[in-house]
N, C-alpha and C positions, 0 to 999 in steps of 0.2 A: 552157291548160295552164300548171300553173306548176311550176315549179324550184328546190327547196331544197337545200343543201349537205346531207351525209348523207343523202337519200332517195337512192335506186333512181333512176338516169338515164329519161326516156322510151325506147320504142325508137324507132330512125329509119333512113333511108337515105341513103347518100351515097357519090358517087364516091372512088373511093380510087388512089392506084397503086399499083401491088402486084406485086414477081416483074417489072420491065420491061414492065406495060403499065397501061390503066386499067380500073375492074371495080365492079361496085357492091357495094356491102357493107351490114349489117346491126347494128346492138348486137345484135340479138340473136343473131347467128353467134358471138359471143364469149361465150355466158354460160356462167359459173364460172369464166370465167380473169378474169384482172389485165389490164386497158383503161387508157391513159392516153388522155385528148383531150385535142390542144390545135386552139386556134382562132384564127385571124391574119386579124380584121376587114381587109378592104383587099389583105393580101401577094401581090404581086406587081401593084400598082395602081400607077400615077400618083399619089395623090391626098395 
């Protein structure tokens, strides 16, 4: 799978917290709204 800037994101799953708990979520539970990701290799690591 590859990832270019201006394509269409993949869809995927990932933990989220959300409303005071945690919950799995979807890209594709958001489509045709406005998504911002961001991604923080390591946060909250030691390393």
């Amino acid at each position: 799978m590859s990832v270019l800037v201006g394509n269409a994101a993949p869809d995927f799953e990932a933990g989220a917290y959300f409303d005071g708990g945690f919950e799995n979520i979807r890209l594709s539970d958001y489509s045709g709204k406005w998504v911002v990701l961001c991604f923080y290799p390591g946060d909250f690591t030691y390393v």
